[in-house]
N, C-alpha and C positions, 0 to 999 in steps of 0.2 A: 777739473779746473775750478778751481774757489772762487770766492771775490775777486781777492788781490790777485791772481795771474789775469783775469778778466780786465782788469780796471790798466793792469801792463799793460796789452794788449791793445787798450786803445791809446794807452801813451804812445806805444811803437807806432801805431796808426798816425798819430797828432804827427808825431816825429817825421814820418816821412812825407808826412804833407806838405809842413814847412820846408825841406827839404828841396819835394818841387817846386813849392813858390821862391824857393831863394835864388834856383837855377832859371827860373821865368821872369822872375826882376833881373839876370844880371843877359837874358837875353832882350831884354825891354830896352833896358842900358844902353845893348850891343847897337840896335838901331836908331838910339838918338847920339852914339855918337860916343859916348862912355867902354873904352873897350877895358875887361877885367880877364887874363890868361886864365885859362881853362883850371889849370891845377891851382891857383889862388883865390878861386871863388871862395872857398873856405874863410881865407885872412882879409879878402874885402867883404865879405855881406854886411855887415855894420856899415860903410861906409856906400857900398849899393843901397841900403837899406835907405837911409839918409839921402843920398841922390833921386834916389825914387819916389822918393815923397819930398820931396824939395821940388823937381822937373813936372811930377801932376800936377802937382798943388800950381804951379803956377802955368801950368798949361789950360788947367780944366775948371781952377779955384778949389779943387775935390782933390780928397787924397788917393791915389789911385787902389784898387783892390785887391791889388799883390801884394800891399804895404800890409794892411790885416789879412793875409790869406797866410800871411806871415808870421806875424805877431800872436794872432788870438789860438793857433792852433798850438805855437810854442809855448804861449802860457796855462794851456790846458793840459800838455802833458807835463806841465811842472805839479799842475793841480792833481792831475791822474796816481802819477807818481806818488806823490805826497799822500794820499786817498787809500792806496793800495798798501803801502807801509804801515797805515793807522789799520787797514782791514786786516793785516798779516799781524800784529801786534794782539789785535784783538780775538785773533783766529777764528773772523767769519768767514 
C-alpha cells in the first residue's frame, strides 16, 4: 500500500467518525426534545447540525463539541482525499 491507499484510509477513518458524531448530535437532539426518525437522520444532519450548535451555544455560550467532532473530521477527509489524488497522480 502506497501513499495514496494510506492517505484513503484515513479519509475512510475521518468519514466514519463524523459519521458517529452526526448520530450523537441527533441523539443530543433526541433528549432536548428535537426528535429526527431514524432512517432521516441522513436528510436532517445539516439541519441537527444547526440545531446543535444553535441549543449549546445558547445553553453553555460554547459551541458544543459534537458540532466540530463533526465538522473538522469531514473537512479533513475532503483534505485526505484531495492529498491522495495529488500522491496517485504523482505515483509516490
Amino acid at each position: 500500500m502506497g501513499l495514496s491507499g494510506f492517505l484513503l484510509a484515513l479519509a475512510v477513518a475521518c468519514g466514519i467518525w463524523a459519521v458517529a458524531a452526526a448520530v450523537l448530535i441527533t441523539i443530543a437532539l433526541d433528549k432536548r426534545g428535537v426528535r429526527t426518525p431514524f432512517p432521516f437522520i441522513r436528510a436532517f444532519i445539516f439541519r441537527n447540525l444547526r440545531r446543535y450548535r444553535e441549543m449549546t451555544l445558547g445553553e453553555t455560550g460554547k459551541v458544543g463539541p459534537l458540532f466540530y467532532s463533526y465538522v473538522v473530521p469531514l473537512n479533513a477527509a475532503l483534505l485526505l482525499v484531495l492529498a491522495a489524488l495529488v500522491a496517485r497522480a504523482l505515483r509516490l
